[in-house]
C-alpha positions as CSV (number, residue, x, y, z in Angstrom):
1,X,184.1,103.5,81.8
2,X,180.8,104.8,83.4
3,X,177.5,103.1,81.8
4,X,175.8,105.7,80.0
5,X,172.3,106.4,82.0
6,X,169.2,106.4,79.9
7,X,167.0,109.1,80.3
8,X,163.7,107.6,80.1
9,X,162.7,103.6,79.6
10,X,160.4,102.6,77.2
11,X,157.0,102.6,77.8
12,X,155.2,98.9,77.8
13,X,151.9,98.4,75.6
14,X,150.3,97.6,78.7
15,X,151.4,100.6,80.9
16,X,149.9,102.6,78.1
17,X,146.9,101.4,77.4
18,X,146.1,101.5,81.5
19,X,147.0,105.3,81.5
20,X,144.6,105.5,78.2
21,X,141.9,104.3,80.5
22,X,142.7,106.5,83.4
23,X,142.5,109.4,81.0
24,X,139.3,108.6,79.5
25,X,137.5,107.7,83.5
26,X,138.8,111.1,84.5
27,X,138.1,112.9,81.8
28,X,133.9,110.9,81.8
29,X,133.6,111.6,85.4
30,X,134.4,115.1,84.6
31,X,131.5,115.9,82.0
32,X,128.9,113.6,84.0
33,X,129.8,115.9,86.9
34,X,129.2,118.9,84.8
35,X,126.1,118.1,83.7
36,X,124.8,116.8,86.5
37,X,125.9,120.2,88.0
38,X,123.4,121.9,85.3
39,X,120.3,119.9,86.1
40,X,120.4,120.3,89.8
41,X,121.5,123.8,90.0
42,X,120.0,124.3,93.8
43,X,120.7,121.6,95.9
44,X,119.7,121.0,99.3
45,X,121.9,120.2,101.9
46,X,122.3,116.9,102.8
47,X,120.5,116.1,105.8
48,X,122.2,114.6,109.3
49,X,122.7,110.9,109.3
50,X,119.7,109.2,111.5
51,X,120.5,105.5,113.2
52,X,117.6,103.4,112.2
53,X,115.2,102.5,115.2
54,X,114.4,98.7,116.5
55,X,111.2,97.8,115.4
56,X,107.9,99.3,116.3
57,X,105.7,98.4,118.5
58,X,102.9,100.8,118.4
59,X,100.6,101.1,115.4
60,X,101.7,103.9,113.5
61,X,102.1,104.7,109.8
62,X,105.1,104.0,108.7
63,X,107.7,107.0,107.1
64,X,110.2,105.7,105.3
65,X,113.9,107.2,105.8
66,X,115.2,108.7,102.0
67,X,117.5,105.8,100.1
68,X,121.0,107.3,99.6
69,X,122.4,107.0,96.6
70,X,125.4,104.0,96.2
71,X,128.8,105.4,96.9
72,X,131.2,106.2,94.4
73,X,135.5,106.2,94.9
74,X,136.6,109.7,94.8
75,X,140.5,108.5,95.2
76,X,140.2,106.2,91.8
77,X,139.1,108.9,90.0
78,X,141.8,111.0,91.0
79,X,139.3,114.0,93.2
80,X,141.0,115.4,96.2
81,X,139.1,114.7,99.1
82,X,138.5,118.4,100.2
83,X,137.9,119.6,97.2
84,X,134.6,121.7,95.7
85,X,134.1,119.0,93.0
86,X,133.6,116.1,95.5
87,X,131.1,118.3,97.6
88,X,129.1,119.2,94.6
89,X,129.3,115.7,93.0
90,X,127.8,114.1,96.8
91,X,125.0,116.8,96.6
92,X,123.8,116.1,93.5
93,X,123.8,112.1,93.9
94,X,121.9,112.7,97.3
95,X,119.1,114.7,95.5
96,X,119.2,112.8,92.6
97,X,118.2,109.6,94.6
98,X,115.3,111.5,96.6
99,X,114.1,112.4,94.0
100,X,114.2,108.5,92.4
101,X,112.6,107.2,96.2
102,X,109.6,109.8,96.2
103,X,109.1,109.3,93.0
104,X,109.2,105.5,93.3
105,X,106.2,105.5,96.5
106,X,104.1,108.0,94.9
107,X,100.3,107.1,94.2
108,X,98.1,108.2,91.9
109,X,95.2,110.0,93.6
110,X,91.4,111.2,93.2
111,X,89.4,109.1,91.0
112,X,90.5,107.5,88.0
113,X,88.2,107.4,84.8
114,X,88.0,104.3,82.9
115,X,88.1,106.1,79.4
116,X,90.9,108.2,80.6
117,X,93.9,105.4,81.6
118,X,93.2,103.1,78.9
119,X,91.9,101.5,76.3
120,X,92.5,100.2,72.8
121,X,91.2,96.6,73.2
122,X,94.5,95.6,72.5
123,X,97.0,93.4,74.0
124,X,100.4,93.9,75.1
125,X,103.6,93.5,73.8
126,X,104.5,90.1,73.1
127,X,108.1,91.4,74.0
128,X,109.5,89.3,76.6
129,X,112.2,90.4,78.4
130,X,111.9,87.7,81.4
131,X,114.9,86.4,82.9
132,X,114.1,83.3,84.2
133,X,116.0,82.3,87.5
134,X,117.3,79.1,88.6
135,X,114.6,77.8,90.9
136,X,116.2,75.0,93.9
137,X,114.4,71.8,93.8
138,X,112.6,72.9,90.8
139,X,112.0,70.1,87.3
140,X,110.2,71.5,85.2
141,X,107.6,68.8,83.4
142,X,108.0,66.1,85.3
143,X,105.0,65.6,87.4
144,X,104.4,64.2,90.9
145,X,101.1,62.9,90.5
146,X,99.6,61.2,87.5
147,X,96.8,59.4,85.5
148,X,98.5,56.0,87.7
149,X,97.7,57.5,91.0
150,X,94.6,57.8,90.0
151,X,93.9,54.4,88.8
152,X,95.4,53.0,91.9
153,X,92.7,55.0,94.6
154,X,90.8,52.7,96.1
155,X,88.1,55.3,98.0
156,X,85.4,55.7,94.4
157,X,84.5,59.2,95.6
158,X,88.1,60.1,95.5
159,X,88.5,58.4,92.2
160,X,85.6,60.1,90.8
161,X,86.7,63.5,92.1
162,X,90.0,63.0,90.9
163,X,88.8,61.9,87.6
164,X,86.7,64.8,87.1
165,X,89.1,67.5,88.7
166,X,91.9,66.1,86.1
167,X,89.7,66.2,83.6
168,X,90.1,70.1,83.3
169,X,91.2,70.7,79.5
170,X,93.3,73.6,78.5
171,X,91.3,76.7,77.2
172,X,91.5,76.4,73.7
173,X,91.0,79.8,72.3
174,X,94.7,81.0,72.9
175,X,97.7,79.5,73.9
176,X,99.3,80.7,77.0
177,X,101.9,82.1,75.7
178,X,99.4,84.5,73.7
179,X,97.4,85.7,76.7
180,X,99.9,88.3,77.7
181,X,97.4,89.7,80.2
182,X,99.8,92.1,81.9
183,X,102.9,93.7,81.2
184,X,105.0,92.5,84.0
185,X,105.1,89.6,86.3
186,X,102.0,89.1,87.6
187,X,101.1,89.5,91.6
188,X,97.4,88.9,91.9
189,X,94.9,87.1,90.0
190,X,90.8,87.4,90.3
191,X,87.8,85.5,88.9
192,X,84.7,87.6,88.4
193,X,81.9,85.5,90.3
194,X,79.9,85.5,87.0
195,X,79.0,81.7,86.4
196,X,78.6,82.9,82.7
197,X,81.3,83.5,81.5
198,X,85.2,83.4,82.7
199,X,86.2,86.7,83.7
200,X,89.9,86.9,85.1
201,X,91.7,89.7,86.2
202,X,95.4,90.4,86.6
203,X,97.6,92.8,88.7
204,X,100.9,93.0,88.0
205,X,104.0,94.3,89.7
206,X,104.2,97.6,88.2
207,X,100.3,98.3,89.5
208,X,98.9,97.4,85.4
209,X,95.4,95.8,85.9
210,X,94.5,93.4,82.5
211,X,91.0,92.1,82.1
212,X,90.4,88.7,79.9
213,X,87.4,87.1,79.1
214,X,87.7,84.1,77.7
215,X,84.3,83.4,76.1
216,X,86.4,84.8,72.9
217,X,86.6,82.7,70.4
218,X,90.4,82.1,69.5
219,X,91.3,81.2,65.6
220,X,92.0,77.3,66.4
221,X,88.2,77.2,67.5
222,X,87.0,79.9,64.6
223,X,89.3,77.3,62.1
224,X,86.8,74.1,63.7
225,X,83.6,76.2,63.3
226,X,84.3,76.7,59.7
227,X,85.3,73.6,58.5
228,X,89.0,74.8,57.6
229,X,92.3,72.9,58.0
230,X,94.4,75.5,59.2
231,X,93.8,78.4,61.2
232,X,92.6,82.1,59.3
233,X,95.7,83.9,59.8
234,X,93.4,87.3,59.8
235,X,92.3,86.3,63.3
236,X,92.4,88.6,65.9
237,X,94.7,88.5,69.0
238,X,93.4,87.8,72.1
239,X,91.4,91.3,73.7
240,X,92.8,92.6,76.8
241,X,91.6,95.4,78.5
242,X,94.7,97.3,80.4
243,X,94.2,100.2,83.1
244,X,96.8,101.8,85.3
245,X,95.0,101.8,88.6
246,X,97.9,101.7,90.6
247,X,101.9,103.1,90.5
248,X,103.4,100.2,92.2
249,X,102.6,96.2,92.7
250,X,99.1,95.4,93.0
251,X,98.5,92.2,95.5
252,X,94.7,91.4,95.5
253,X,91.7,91.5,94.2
254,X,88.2,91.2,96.2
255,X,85.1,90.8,94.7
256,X,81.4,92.4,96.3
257,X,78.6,89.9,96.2
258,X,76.6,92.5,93.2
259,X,79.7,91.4,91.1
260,X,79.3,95.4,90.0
261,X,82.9,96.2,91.7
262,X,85.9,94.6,92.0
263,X,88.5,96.3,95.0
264,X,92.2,96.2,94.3
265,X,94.8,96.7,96.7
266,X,98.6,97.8,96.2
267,X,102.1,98.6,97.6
268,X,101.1,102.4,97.0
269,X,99.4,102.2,100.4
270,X,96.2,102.4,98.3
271,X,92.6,100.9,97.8
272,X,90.5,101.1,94.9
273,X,86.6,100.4,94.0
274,X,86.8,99.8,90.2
275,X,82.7,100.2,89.0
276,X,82.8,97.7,86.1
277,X,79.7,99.3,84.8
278,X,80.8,103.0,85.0
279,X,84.2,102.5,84.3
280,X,85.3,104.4,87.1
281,X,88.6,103.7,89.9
282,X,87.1,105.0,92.9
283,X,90.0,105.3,95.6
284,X,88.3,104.2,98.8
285,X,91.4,104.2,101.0
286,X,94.9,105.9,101.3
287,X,96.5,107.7,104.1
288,X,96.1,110.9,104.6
289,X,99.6,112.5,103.3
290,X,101.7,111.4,100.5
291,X,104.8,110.8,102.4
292,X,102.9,107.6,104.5
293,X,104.1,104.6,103.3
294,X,101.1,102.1,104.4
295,X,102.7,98.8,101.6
296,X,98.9,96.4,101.7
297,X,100.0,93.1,100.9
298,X,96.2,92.0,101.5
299,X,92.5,93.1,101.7
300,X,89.5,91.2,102.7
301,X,85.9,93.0,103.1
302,X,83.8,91.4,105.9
303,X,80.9,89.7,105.2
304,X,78.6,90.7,107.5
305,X,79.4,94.6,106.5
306,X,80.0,95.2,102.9
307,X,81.5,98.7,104.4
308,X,84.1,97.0,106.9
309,X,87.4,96.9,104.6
310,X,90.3,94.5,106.4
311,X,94.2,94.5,105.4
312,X,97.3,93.4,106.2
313,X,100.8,95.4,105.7
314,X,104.5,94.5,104.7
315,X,104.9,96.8,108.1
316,X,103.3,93.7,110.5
317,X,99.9,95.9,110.7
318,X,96.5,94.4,110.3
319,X,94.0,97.5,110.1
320,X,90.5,97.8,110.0
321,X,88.5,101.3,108.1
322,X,84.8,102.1,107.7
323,X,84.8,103.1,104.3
324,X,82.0,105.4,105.2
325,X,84.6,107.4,106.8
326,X,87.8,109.2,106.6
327,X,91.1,106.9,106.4
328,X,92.2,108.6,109.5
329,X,89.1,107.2,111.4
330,X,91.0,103.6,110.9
331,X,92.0,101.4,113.1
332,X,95.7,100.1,112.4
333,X,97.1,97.6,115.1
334,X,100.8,96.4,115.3
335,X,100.4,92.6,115.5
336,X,103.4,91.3,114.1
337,X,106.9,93.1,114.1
338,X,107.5,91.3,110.4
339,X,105.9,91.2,107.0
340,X,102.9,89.9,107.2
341,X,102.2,88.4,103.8
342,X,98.7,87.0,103.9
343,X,95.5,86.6,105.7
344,X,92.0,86.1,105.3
345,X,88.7,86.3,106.9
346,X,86.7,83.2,107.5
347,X,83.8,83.5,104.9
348,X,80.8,82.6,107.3
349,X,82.4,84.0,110.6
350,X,83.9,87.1,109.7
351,X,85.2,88.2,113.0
352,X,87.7,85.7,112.8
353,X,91.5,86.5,111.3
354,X,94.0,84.2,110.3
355,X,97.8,85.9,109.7
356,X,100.8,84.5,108.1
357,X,103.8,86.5,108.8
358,X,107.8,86.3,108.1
359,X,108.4,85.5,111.4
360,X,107.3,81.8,110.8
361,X,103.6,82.5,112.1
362,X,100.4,81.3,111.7
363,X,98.0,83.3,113.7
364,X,94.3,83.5,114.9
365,X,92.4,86.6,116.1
366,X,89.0,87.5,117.2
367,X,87.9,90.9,116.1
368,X,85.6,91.4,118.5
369,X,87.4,91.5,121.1
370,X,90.2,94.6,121.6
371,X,92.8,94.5,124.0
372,X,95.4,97.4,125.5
373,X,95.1,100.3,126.0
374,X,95.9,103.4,123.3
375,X,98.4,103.0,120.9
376,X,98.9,99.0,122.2
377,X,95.7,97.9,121.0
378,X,95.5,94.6,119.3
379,X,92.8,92.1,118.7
380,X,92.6,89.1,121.0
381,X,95.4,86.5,120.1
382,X,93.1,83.4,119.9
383,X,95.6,80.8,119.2
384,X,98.8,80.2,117.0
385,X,101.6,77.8,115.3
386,X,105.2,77.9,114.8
387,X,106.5,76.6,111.5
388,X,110.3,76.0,110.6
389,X,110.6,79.3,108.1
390,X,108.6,82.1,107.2
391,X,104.7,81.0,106.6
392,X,103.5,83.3,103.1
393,X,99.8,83.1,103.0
394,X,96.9,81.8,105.4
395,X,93.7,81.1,104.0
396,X,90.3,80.2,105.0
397,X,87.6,77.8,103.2
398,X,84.0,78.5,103.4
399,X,84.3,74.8,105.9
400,X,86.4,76.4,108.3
401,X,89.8,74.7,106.9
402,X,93.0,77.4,107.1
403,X,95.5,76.5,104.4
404,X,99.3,78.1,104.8
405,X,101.7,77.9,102.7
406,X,105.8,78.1,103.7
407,X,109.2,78.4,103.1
408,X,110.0,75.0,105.0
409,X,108.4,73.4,101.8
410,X,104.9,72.2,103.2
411,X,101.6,73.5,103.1
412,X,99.6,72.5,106.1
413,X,96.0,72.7,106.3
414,X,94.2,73.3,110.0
415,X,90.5,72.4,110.9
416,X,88.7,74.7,112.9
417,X,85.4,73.4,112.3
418,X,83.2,74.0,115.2
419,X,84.6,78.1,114.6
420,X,80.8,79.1,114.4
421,X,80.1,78.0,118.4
422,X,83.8,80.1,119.5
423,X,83.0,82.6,122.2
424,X,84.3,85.7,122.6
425,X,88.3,85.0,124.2
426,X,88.1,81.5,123.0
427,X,91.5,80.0,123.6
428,X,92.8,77.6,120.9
429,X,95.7,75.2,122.4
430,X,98.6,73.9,120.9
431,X,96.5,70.5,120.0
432,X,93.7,72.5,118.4
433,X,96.3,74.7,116.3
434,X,97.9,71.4,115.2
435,X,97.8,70.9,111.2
436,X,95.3,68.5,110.1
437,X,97.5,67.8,107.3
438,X,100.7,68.4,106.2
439,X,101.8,67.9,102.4
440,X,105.1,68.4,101.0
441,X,105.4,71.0,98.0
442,X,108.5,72.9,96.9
443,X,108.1,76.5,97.6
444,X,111.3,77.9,97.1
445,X,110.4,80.2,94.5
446,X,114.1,82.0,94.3
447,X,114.3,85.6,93.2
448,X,112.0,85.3,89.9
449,X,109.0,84.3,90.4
450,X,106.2,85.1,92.4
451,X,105.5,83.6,96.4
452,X,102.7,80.7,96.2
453,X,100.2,80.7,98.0
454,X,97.0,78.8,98.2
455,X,93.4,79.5,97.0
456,X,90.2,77.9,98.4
457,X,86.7,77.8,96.4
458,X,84.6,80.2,98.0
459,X,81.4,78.6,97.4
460,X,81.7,75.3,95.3
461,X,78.7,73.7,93.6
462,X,79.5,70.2,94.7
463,X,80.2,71.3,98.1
464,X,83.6,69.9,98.2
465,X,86.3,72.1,99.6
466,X,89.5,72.5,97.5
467,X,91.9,74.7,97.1
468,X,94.9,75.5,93.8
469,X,98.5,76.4,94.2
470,X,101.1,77.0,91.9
471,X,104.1,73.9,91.3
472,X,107.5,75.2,90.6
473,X,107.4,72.7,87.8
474,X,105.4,74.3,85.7
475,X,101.4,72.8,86.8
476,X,99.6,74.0,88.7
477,X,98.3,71.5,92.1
478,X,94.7,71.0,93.2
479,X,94.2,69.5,96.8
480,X,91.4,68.4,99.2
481,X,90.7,69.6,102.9
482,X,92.2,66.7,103.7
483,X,95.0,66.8,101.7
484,X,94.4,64.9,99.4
485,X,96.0,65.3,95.8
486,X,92.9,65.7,93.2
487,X,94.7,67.1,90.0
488,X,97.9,68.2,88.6
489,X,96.9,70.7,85.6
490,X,99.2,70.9,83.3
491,X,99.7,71.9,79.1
492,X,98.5,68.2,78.0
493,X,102.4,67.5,76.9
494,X,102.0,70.7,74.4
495,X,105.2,72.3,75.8
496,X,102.7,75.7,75.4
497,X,103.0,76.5,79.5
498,X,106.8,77.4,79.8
499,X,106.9,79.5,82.7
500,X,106.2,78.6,86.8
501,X,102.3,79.8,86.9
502,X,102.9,80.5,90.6
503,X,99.7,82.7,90.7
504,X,96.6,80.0,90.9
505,X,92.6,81.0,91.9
506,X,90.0,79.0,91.9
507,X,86.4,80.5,90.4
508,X,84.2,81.2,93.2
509,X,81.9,78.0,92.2
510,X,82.6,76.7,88.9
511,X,85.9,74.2,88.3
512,X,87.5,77.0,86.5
513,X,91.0,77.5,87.6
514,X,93.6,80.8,86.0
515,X,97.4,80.8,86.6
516,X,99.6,83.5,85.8
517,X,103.3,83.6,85.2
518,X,105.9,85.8,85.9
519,X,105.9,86.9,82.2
520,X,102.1,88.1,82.6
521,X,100.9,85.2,80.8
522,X,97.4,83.5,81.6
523,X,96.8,80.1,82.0
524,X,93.1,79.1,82.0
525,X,91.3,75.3,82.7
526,X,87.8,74.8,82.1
């Protein structure tokens, strides 16, 4: 006899739980299509596919191609490839994502008014949403240099410096952790030259400016003043001022000799003159249409022209502009065809540049001297040093020191001290562009936390040159032209610093050093 056939097998809990989910993707790609469909009503059509170009050599702004929006399977969600859904659902991502992109490099222009953007007096959220990364090399608390190493100098200047430069106690108005100074992780710090009082100010990757001055009294100090035993829990929080000077990361501060202005420069491809007194964001510098995309990673205003503003672009420009003038009068000159970082202008001999680019480069120029012809124009390459990665920040001291820091995990300090007697197309050999010293640090800074970079004192009272930089276990390092270690700041063993403060400055003269985290958290030694 014949088996008898069965005329459908059973179904499997597993077979239909996976067309369940098929049915429910379908039918969600279907509504997200149609309401997509009924904000963009018009779209555009989608422009021809340009290959991207080798890197430039000529100085010109750079225009940024649109981002296209990430690619989505069409066959797993069951669309036929020629059919009108899939043409409308591609249109609609492609606008959708220019919009996103011009939205994203957009600036905020004209003047800003101080009493417009901000201000309540208050600070920010004490929400923190960080998520820290897991930084190579990096042990948090456990220091490289302590209170033994200093016991065990022979040289008694050293000793004594290194005595005094440790000696730097903790502000003890707020904790860290309560200084929220800016929103998000912090980019660029700045210490008002004011020997009065500490003044720091904070940029922050979303272009949030936060102002602390920490002659405040904080409620451990207000709980010593009156005799209590515990602190007044009616004690104000820590004032901030915030202001929104710029729409994307803000990378440094500069401040005029007056101490009436302080300049700020940003991603946006923007300048500002912030009048401390008025209360006014003066932009002093943008390119001419909206769609240039000039990213400053650094300013610098000479010193022998308060007009003469200086910077540096994530492009591999270094540009000079008249601020007198119109920001097409500028000068922009292709120097390097990678990021260049840092730089700074030597203090007393402003003429001279020092670059630190992605392409491992430490570089000297004379700005004086302007060679090529149109479009080729550069200043006059002076001299320059190869290190084993990428070099993130050049700096000059007052001295004629130039401290770099890099990826290879060293920061290397070069003496150019005669720099005052260089002629116009002085040559610097490979000997003369030799580090003076070389110190090991760990640099690797991973994903999370901000590039370090070293800070000199621009004019220090014991005429001593030093410079700070952050340590990826939680201090923050102060060395010697020389190279010698001189501090390691740290919490005192309070467990209150809990976060890299990778942004370190010096005050222009006083021993005051600020630190800020990736949190937007202040630390501050006096």
């Amino acid at each position: 006899m014949a088996p008898v056939k069965k005329e459908k097998a059973e179904m499997s809990a597993f077979e239909r739980k996976r067309l369940e989910n098929i049915a429910t993707n379908q039918a969600m790609l279907k509504d997200l299509s149609t309401s997509a469909a009924k904000i963009m009503p018009k779209p555009v059509g989608r422009p021809k596919t340009t290959t991207k170009s080798a890197p430039r050599k000529k100085a010109a702004l750079v225009k940024r191609e649109t981002v296209r929006p990430t690619r989505t399977s069409s066959r797993l969600a069951g669309v036929d490839a020629d059919s009108e859904t899939l043409k409308r659902k591609a249109e609609v991502e492609f606008d959708y994502a220019a919009a996103q992109a011009k939205e994203k490099r957009l600036r905020v222009t004209g003047d800003l008014n101080f009493n417009d953007i901000v201000v309540d007096g208050k600070k920010f959220s004490k929400d923190d949403n960080f998520l820290s990364g897991i930084m190579r090399g990096a042990q948090p608390g456990v220091k490289t240099f302590t209170e033994d190493d200093i016991k065990e100098t022979t040289d008694e200047s050293l000793k004594a410096l290194r005595e005094r430069m440790s000696g730097l106690g903790l502000y003890e108005g707020y904790e860290p952790n309560q200084i929220k100074i800016t929103p998000e992780r912090i980019y660029a710090l700045g210490f008002h030259p004011s020997p009065e009082k500490p003044l720091i100010f904070a940029g922050d990757k979303m272009g949030n400016m936060g102002i602390f001055d920490a002659s405040q009294t904080g409620p451990e100090v207000k709980a010593e003043e009156n005799g209590d035993d515990e602190e007044d829990p009616e004690t104000p929080e820590p004032a901030i001022t915030a202001l929104k000077l710029h729409t994307r990361t803000i990378t440094s501060f500069v401040f005029p000799a007056d101490g009436n202005h302080v300049y700020s420069s940003s991603y946006d491809s923007s300048v500002r003159k912030f009048d401390l007194q008025k209360g006014v964001a003066v932009e002093i510098f943008a390119p001419s249409s909206m769609d240039e995309d000039l990213p400053i990673s650094c300013i610098q205003i000479s010193a022998s022209d308060p007009n003469m503003l200086y910077f540096t672009t994530l492009e591999g420009q270094l540009g000079r502009h008249d601020m007198r003038t119109q920001p097409s009068d500028m000068e922009l000159w292709q120097i390097r065809d990678k990021k260049i970082g840092g730089f700074s202008l030597h203090p007393l001999q402003p003429h001279l540049a020092a670059t630190a680019s992605n392409d491992k480069m430490l570089q000297i120029w004379d700005l004086r001297s302007i060679k090529g012809k149109g479009e080729s124009k550069i200043p006059a390459l002076m001299g320059e040093h190869q290190s084993r990665l990428s070099v993130s920040h050049a700096s000059w001291s007052a001295a004629g020191h130039v401290a770099t820091s890099s990826y290879d995990d060293t920061v290397k300090v070069h003496s150019f001290l005669d720099a005052g007697s260089f002629k116009v197309g002085h040559d610097l050999d490979e000997k003369a562009m030799k580090p003076t010293a070389v110190i090991k640090h760990n640099n690797q800074v991973g994903r999370w936390v901000t590039i370090l970079k070293p800070q000199w004192q621009e004019r220090p009272e014991d005429g001593i040159q030093k410079f700070v930089i952050g340590n990826m276990n939680r201090f923050v390092d102060v060395f010697s032209a020389d190279g010698e270690q001189l501090a390691q700041l740290d919490d005192g063993g309070e467990g209150t610093i809990t976060a890299v403060p990778a942004v370190a400055q010096f005050h222009s003269t006083k021993d005051w050093v600020a630190a800020g985290t990736a949190s937007g958290k202040l630390c501050l030694w006096m």
